[in-house]
Biopython code that builds the backbone (N, CA, C, O; Angstrom):
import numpy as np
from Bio.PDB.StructureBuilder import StructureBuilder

atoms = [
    (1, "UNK", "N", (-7.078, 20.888, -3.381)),
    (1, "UNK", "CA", (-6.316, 19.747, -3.818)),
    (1, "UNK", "C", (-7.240, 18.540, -3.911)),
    (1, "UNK", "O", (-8.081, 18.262, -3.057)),
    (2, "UNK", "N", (-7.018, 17.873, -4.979)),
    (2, "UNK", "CA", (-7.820, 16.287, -5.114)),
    (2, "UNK", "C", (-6.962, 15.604, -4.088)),
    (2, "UNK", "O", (-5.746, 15.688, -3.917)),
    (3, "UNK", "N", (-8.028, 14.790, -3.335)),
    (3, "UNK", "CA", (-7.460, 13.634, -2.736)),
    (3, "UNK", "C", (-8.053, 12.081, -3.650)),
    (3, "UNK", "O", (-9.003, 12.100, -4.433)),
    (4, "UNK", "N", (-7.595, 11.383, -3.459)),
    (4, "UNK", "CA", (-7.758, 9.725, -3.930)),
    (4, "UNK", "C", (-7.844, 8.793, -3.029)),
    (4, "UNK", "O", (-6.882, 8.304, -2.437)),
    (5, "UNK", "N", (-9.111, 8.473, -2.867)),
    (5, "UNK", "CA", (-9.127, 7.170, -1.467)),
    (5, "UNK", "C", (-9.537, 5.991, -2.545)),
    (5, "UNK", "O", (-10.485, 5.987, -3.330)),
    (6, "UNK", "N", (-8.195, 4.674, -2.262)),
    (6, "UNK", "CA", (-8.023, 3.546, -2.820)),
    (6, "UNK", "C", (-8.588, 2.353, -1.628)),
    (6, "UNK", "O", (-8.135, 2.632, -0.518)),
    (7, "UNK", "N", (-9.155, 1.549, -1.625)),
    (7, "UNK", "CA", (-8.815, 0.456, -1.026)),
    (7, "UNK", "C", (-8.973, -0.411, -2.370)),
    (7, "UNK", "O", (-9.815, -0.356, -3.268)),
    (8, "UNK", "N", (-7.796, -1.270, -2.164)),
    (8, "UNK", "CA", (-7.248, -2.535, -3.027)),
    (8, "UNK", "C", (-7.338, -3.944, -2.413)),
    (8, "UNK", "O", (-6.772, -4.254, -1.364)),
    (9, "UNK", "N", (-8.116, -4.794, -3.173)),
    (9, "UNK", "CA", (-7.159, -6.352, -2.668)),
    (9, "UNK", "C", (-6.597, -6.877, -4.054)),
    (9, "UNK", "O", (-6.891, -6.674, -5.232)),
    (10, "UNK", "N", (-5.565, -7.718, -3.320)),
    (10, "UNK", "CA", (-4.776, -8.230, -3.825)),
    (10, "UNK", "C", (-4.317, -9.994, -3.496)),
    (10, "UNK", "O", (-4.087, -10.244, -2.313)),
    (11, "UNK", "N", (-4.254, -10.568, -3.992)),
    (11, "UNK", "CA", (-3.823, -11.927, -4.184)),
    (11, "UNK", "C", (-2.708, -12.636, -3.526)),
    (11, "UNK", "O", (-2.344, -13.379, -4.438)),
    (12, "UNK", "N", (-2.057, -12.842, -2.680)),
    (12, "UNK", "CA", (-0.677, -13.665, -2.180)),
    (12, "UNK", "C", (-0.762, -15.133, -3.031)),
    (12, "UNK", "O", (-1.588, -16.046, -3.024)),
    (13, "UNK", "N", (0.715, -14.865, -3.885)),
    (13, "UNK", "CA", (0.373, -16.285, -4.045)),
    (13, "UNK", "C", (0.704, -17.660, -3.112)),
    (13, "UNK", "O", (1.031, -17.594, -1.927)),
    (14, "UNK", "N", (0.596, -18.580, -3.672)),
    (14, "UNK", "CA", (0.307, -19.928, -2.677)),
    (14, "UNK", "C", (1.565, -20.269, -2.510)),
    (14, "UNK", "O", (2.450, -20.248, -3.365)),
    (15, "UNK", "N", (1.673, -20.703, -0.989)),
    (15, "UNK", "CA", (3.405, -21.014, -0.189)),
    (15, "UNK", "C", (3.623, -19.478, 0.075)),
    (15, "UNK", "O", (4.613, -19.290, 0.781)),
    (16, "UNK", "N", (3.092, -18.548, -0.230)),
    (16, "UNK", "CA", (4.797, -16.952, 0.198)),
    (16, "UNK", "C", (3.749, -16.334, 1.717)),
    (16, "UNK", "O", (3.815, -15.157, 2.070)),
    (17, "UNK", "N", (3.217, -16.946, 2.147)),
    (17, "UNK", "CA", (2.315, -16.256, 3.848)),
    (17, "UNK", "C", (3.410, -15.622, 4.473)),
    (17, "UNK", "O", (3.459, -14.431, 4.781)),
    (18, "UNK", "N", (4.557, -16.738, 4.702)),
    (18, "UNK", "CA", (5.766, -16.364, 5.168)),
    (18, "UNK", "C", (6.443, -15.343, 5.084)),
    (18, "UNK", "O", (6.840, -14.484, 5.871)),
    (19, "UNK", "N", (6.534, -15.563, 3.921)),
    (19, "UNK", "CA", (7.371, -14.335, 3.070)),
    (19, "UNK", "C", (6.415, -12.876, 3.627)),
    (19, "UNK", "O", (6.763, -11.922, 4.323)),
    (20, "UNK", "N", (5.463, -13.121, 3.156)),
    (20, "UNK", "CA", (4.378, -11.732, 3.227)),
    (20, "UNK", "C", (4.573, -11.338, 4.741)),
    (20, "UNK", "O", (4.730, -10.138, 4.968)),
    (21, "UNK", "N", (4.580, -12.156, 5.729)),
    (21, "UNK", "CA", (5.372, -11.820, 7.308)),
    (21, "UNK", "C", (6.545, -10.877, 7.392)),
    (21, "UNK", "O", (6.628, -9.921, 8.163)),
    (22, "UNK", "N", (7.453, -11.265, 6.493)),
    (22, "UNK", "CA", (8.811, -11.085, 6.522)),
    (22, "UNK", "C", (8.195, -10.198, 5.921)),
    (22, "UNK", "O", (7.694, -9.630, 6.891)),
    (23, "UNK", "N", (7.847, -9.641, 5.043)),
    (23, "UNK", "CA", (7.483, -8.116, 4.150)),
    (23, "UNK", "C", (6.606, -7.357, 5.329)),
    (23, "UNK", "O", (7.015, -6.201, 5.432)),
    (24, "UNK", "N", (5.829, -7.561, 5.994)),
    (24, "UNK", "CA", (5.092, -6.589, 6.799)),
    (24, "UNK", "C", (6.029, -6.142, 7.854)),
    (24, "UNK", "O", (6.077, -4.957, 8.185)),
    (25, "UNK", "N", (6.733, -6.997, 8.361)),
    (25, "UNK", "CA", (7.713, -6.645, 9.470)),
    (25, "UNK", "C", (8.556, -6.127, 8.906)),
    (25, "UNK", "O", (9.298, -5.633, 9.754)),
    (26, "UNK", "N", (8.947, -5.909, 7.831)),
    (26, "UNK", "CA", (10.575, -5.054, 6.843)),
    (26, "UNK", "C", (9.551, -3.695, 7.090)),
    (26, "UNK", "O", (9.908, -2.714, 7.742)),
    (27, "UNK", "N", (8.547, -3.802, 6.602)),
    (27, "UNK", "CA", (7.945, -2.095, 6.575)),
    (27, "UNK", "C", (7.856, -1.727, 7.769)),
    (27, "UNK", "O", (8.365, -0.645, 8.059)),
    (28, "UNK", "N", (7.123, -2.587, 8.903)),
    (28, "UNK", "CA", (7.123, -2.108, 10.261)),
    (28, "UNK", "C", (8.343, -1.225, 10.800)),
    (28, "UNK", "O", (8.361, -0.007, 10.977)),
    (29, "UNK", "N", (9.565, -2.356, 11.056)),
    (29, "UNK", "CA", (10.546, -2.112, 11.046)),
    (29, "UNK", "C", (11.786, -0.769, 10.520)),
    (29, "UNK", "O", (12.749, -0.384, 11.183)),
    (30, "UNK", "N", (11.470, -0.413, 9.519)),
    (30, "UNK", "CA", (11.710, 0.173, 8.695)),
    (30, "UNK", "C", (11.027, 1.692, 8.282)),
    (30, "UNK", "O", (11.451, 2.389, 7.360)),
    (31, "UNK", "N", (10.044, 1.993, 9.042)),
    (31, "UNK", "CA", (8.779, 2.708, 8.966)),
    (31, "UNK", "C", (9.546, 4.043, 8.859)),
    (31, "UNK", "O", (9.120, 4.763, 7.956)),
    (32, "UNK", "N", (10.743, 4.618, 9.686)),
    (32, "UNK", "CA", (11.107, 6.002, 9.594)),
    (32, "UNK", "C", (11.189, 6.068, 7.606)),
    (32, "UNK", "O", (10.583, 6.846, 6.869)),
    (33, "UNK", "N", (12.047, 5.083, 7.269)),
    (33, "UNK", "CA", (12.556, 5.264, 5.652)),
    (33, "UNK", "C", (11.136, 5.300, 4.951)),
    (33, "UNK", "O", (10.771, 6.319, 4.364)),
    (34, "UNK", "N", (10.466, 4.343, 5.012)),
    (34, "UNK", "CA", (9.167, 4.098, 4.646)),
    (34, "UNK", "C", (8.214, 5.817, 4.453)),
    (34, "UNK", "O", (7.764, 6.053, 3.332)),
    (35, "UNK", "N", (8.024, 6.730, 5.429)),
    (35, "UNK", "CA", (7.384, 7.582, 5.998)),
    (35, "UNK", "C", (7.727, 8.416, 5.128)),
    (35, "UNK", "O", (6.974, 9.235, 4.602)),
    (36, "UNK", "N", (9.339, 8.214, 4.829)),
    (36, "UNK", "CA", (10.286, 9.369, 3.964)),
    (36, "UNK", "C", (9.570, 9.155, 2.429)),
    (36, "UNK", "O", (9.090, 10.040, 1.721)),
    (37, "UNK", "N", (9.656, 7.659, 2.138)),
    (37, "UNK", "CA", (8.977, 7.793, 0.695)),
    (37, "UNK", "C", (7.968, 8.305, 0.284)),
    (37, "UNK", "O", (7.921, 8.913, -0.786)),
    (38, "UNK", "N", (6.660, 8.092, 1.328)),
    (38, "UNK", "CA", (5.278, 8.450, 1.400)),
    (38, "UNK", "C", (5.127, 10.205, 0.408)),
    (38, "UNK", "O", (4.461, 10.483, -0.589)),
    (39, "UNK", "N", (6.054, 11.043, 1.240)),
    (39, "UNK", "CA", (6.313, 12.236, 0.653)),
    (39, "UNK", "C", (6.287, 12.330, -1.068)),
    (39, "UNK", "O", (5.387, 12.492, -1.892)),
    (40, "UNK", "N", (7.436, 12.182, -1.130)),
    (40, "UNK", "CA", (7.497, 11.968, -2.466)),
    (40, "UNK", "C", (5.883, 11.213, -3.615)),
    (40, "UNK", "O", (5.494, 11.691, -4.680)),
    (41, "UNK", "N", (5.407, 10.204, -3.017)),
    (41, "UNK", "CA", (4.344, 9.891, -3.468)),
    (41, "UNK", "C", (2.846, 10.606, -3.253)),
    (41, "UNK", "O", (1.822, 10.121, -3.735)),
    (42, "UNK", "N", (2.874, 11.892, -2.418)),
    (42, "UNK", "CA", (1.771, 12.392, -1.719)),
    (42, "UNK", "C", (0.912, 11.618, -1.081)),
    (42, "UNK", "O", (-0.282, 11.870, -0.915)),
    (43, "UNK", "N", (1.659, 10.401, -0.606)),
    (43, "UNK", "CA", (0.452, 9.582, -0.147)),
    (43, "UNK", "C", (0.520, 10.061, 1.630)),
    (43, "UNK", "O", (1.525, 9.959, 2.333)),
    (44, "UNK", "N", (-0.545, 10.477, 1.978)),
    (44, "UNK", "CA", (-1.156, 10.496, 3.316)),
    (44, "UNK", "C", (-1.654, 9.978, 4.005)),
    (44, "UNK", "O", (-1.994, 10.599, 5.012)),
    (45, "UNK", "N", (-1.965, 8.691, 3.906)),
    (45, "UNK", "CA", (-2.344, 7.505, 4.676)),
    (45, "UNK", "C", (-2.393, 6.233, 3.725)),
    (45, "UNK", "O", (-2.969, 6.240, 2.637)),
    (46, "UNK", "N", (-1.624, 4.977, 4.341)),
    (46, "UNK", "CA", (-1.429, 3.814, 3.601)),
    (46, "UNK", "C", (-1.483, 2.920, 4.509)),
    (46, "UNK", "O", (-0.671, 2.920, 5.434)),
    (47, "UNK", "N", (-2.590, 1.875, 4.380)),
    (47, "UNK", "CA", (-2.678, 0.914, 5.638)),
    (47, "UNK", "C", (-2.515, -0.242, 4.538)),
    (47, "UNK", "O", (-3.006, -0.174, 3.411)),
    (48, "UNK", "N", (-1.773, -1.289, 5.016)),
    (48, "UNK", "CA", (-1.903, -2.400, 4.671)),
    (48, "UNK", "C", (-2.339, -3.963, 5.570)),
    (48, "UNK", "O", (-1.668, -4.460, 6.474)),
    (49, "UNK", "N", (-3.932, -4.628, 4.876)),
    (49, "UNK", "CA", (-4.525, -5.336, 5.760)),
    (49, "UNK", "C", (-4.715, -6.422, 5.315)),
    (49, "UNK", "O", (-5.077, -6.435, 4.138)),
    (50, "UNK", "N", (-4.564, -7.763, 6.018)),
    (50, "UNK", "CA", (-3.963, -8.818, 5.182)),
    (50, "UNK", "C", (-5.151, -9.947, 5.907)),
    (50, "UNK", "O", (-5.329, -10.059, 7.120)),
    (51, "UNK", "N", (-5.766, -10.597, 5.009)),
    (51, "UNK", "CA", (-7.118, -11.693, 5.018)),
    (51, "UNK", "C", (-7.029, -13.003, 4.677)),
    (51, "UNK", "O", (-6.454, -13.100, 3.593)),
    (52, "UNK", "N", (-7.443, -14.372, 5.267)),
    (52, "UNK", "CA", (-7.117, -15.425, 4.728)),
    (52, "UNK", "C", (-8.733, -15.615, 4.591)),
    (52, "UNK", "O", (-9.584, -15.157, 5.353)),
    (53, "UNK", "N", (-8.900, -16.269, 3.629)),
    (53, "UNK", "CA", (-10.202, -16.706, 2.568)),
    (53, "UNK", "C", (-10.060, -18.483, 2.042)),
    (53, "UNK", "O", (-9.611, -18.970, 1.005)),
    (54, "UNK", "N", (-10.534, -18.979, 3.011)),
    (54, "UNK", "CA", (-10.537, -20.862, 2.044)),
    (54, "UNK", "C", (-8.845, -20.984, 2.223)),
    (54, "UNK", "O", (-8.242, -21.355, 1.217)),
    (55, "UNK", "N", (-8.206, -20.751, 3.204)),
    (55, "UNK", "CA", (-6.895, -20.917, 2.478)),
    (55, "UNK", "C", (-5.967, -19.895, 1.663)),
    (55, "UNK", "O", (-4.741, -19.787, 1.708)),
    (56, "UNK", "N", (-6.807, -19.249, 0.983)),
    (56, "UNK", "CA", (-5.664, -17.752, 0.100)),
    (56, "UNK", "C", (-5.910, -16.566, 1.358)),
    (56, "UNK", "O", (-6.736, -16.266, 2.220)),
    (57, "UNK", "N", (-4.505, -16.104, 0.780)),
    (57, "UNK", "CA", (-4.400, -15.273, 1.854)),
    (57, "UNK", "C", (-4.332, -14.112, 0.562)),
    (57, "UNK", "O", (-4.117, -14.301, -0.635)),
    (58, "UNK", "N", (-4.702, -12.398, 1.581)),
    (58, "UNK", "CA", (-5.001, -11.470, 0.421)),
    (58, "UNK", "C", (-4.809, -10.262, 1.389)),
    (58, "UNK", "O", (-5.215, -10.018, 2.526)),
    (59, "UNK", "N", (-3.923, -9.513, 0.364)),
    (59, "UNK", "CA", (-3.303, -8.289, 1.012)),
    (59, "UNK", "C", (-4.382, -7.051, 0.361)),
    (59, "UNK", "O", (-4.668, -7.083, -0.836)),
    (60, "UNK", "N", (-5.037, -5.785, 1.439)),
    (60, "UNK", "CA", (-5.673, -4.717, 1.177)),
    (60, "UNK", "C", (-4.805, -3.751, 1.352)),
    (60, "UNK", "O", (-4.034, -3.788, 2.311)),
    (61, "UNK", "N", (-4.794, -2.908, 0.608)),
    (61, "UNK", "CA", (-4.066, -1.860, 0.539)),
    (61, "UNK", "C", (-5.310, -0.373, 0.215)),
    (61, "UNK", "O", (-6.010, -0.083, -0.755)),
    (62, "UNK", "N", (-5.073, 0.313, 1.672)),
    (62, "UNK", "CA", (-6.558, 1.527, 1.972)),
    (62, "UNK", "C", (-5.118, 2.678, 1.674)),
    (62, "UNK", "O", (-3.971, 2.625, 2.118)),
    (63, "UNK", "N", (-5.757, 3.640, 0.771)),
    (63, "UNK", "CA", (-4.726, 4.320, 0.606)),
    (63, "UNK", "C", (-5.650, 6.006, 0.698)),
    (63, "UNK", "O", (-6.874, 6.008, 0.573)),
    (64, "UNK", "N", (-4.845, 7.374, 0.931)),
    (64, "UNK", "CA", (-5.547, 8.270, 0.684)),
    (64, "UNK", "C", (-4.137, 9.076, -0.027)),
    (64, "UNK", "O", (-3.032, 8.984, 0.507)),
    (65, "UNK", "N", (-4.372, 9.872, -1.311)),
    (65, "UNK", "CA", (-3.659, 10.285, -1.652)),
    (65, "UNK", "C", (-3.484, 11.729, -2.367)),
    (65, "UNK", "O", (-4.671, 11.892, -2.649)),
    (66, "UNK", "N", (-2.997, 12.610, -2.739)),
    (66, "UNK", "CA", (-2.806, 13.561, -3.540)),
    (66, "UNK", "C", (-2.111, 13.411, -5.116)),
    (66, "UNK", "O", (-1.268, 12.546, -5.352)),
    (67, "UNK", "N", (-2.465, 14.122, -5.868)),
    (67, "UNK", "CA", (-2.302, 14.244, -7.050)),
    (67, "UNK", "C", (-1.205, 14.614, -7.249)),
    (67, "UNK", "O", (-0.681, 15.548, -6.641)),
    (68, "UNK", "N", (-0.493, 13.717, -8.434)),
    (68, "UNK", "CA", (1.154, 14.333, -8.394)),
    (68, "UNK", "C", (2.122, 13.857, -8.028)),
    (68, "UNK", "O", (3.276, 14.187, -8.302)),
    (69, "UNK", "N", (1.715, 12.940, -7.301)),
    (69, "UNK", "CA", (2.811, 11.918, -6.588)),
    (69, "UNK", "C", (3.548, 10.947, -7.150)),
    (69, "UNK", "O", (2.948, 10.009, -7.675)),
    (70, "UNK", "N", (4.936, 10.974, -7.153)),
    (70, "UNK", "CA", (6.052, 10.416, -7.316)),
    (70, "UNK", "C", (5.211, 8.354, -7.435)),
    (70, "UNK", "O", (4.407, 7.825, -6.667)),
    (71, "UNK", "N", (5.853, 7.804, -8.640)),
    (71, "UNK", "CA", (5.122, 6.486, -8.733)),
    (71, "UNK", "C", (6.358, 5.741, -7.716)),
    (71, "UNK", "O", (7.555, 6.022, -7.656)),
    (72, "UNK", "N", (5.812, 5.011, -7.188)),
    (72, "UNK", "CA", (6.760, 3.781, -6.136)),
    (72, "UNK", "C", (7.766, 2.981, -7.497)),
    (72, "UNK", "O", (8.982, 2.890, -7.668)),
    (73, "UNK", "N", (6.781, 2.586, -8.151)),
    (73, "UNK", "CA", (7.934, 1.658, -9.660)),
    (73, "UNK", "C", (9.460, 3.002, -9.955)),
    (73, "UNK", "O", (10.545, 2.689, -10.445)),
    (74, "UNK", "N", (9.192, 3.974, -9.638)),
    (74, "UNK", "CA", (10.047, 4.918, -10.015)),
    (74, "UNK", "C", (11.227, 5.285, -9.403)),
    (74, "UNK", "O", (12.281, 5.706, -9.880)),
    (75, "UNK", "N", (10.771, 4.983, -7.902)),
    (75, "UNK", "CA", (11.091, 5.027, -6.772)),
    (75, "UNK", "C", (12.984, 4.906, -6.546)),
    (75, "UNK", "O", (13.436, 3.810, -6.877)),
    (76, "UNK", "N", (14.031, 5.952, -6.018)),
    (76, "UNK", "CA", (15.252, 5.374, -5.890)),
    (76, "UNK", "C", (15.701, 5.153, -4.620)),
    (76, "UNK", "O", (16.854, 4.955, -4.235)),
    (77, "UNK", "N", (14.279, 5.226, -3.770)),
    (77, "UNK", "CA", (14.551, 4.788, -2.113)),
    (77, "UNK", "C", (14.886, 3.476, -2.111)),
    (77, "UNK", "O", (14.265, 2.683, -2.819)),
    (78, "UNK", "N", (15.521, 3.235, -1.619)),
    (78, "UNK", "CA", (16.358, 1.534, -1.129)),
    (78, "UNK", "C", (14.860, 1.110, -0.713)),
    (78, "UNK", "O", (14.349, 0.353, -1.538)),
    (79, "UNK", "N", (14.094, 1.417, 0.326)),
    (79, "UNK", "CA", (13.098, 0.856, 1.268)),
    (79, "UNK", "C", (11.748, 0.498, 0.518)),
    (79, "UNK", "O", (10.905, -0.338, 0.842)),
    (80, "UNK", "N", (11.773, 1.519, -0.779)),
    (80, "UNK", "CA", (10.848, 0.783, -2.104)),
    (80, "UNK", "C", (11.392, 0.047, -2.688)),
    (80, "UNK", "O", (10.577, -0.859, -2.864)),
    (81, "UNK", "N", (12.523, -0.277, -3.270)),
    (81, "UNK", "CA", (12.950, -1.077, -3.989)),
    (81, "UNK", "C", (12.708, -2.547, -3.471)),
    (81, "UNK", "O", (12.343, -3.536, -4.105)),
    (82, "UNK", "N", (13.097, -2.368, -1.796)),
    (82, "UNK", "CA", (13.186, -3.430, -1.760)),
    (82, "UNK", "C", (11.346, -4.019, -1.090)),
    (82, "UNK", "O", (11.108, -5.060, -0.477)),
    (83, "UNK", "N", (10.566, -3.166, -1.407)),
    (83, "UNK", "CA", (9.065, -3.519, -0.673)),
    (83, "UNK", "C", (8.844, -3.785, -2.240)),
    (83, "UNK", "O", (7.833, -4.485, -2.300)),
    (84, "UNK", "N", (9.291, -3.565, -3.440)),
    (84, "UNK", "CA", (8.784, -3.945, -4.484)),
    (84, "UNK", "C", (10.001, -5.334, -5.121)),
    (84, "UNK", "O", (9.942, -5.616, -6.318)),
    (85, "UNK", "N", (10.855, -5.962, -4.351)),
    (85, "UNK", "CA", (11.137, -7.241, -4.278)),
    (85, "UNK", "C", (10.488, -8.188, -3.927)),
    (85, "UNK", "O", (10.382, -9.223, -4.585)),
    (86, "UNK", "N", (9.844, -7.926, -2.600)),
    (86, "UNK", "CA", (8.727, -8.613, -1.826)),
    (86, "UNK", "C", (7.316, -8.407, -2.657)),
    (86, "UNK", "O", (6.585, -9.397, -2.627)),
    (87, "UNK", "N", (6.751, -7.104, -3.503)),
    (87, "UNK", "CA", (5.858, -7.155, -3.858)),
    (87, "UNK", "C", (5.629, -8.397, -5.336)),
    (87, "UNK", "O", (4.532, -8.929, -5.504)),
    (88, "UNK", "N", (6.830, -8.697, -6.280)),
    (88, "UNK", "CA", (6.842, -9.103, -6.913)),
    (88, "UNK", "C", (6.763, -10.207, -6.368)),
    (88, "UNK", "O", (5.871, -10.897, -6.863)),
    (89, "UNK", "N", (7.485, -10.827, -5.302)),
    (89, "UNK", "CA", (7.576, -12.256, -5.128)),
    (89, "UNK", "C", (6.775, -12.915, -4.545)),
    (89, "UNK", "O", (6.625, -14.136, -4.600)),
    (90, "UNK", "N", (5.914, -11.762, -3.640)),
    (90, "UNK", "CA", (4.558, -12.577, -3.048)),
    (90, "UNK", "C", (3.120, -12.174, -3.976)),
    (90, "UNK", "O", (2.359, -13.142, -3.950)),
    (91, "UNK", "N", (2.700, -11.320, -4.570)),
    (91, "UNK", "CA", (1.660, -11.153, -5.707)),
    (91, "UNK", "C", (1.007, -11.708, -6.238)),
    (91, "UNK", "O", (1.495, -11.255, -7.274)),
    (92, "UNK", "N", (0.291, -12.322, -6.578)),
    (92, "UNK", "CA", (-0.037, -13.078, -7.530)),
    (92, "UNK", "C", (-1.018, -12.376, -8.310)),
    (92, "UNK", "O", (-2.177, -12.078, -8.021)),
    (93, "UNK", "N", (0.080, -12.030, -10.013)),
    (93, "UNK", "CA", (-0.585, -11.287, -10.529)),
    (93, "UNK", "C", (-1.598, -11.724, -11.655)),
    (93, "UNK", "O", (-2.137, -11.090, -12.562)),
    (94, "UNK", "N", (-1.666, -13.247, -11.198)),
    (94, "UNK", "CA", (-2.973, -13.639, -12.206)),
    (94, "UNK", "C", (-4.466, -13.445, -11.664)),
    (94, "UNK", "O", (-5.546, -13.814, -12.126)),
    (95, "UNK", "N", (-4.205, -12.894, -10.778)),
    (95, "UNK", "CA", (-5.656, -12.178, -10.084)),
    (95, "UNK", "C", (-5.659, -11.225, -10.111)),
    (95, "UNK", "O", (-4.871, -10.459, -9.556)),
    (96, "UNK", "N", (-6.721, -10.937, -10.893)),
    (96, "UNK", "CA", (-7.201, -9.284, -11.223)),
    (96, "UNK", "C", (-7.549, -8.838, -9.901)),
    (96, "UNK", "O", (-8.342, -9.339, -9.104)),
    (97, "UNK", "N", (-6.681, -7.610, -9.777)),
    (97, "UNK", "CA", (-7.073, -7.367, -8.360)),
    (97, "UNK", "C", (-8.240, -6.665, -8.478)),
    (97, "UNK", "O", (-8.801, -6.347, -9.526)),
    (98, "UNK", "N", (-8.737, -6.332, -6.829)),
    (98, "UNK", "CA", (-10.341, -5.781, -7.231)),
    (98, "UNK", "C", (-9.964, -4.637, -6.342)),
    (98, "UNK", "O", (-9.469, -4.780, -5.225)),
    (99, "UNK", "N", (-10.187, -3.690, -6.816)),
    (99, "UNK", "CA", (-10.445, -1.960, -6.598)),
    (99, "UNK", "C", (-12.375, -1.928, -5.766)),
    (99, "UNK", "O", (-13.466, -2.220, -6.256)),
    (100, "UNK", "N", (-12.077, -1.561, -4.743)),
    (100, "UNK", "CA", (-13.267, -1.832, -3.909)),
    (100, "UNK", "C", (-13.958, -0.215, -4.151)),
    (100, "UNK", "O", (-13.343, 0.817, -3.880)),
    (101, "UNK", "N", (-14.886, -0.245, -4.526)),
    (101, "UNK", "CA", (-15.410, 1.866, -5.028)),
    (101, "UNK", "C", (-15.682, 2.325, -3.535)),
    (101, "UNK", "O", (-16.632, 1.918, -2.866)),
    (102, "UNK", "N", (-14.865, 3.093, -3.166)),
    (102, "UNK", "CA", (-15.087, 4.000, -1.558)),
    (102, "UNK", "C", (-16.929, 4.866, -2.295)),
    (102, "UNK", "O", (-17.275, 5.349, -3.373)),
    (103, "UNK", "N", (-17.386, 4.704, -1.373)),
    (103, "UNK", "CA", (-18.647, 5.307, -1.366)),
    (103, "UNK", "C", (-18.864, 6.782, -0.159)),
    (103, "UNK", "O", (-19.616, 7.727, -0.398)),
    (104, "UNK", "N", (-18.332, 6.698, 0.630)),
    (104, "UNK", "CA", (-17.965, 8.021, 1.499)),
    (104, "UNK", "C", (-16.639, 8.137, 2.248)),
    (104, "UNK", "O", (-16.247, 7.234, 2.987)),
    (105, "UNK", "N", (-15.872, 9.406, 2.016)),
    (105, "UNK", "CA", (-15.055, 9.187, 2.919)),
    (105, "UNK", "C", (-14.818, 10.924, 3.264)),
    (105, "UNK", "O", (-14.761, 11.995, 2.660)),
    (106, "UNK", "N", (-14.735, 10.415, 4.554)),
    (106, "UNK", "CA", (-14.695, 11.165, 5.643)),
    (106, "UNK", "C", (-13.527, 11.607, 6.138)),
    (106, "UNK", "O", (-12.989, 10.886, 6.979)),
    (107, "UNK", "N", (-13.025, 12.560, 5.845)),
    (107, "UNK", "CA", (-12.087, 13.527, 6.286)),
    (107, "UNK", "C", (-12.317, 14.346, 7.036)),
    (107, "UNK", "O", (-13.548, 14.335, 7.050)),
    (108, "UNK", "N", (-12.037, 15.009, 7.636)),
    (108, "UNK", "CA", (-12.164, 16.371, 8.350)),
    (108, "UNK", "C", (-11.154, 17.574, 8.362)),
    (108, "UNK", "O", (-10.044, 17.431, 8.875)),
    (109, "UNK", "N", (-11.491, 18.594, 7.872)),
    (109, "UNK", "CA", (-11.082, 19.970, 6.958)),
    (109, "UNK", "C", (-9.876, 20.248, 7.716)),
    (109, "UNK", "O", (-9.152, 21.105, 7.211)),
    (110, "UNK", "N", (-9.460, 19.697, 8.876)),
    (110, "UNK", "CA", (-8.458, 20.196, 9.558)),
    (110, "UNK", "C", (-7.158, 19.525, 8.971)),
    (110, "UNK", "O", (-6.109, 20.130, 8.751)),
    (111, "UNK", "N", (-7.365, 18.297, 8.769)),
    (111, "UNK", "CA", (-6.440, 16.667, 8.012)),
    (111, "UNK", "C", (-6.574, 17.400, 6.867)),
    (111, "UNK", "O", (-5.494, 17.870, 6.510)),
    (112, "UNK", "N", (-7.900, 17.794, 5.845)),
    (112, "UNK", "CA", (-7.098, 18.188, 4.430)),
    (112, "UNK", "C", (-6.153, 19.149, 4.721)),
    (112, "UNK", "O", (-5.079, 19.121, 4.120)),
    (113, "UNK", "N", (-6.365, 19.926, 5.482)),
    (113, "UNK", "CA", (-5.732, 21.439, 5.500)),
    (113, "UNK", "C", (-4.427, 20.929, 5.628)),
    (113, "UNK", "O", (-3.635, 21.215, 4.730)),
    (114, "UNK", "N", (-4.120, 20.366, 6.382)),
    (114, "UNK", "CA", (-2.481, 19.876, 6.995)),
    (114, "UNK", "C", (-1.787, 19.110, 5.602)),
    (114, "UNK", "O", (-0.669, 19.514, 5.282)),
    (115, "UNK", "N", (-2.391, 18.066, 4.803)),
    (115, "UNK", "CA", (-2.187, 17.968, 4.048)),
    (115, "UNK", "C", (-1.584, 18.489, 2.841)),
    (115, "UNK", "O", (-0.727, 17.883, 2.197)),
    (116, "UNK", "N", (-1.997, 19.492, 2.585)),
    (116, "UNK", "CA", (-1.679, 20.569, 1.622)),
    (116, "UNK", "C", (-0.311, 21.282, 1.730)),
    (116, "UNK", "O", (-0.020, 22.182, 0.942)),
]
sb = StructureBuilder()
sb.init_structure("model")
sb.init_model(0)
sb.init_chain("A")
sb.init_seg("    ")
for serial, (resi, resn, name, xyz) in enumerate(atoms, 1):
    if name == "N":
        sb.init_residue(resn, " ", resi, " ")
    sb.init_atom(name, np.array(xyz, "f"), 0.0, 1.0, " ", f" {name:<3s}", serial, name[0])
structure = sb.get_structure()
């Protein structure tokens, strides 16, 4: 099986820090429903890590994934819908986000295996 290791940043726009609080704690919170979607998307590990820079604050998203997976935009889980309310409203999608190139990643044959 292909796996896909993402790390992403991404942009918060200016005033929503708050908001982006209130969105990390809905997923925290929420994590059994959350866990349920993951499936559907083949995603196997999704960390989300959040940076302030000069003032902007900027959400990373480290992802490892399988091929095949169900898109989140597609999504008819309540617990995406509503992480993609929060994603729209805190975003700021006039920043090209930057796709960081993973240069090694390290798995171990026991994690792919389980995976599968």
């Amino acid at each position: 099986m292909k796996l896909t290791s993402e790390p992403s940043r991404f942009k918060v726009k200016k005033g929503k820090a708050e908001v982006v609080e209130q969105w990390m704690n809905f997923l925290n919170e929420h994590m059994d429903k959350v866990l349920l979607t993951l499936n559907d998307e083949k995603m196997f590990v999704e960390t989300i890590f959040k940076e302030e820079i000069n003032g902007a604050v900027y959400l990373y998203w480290y992802s490892v994934q399988g091929e095949g997976g169900a898109e989140l935009e597609n999504s008819e889980h309540e617990v995406d819908k509503k992480h993609m309310e929060f994603w729209n409203e805190c975003i700021d999608l006039s920043y090209q986000p930057v796709d960081i190139e993973p240069k090694v990643v390290m798995i171990q044959e026991k994690v792919k295996d389980a995976m599968k």
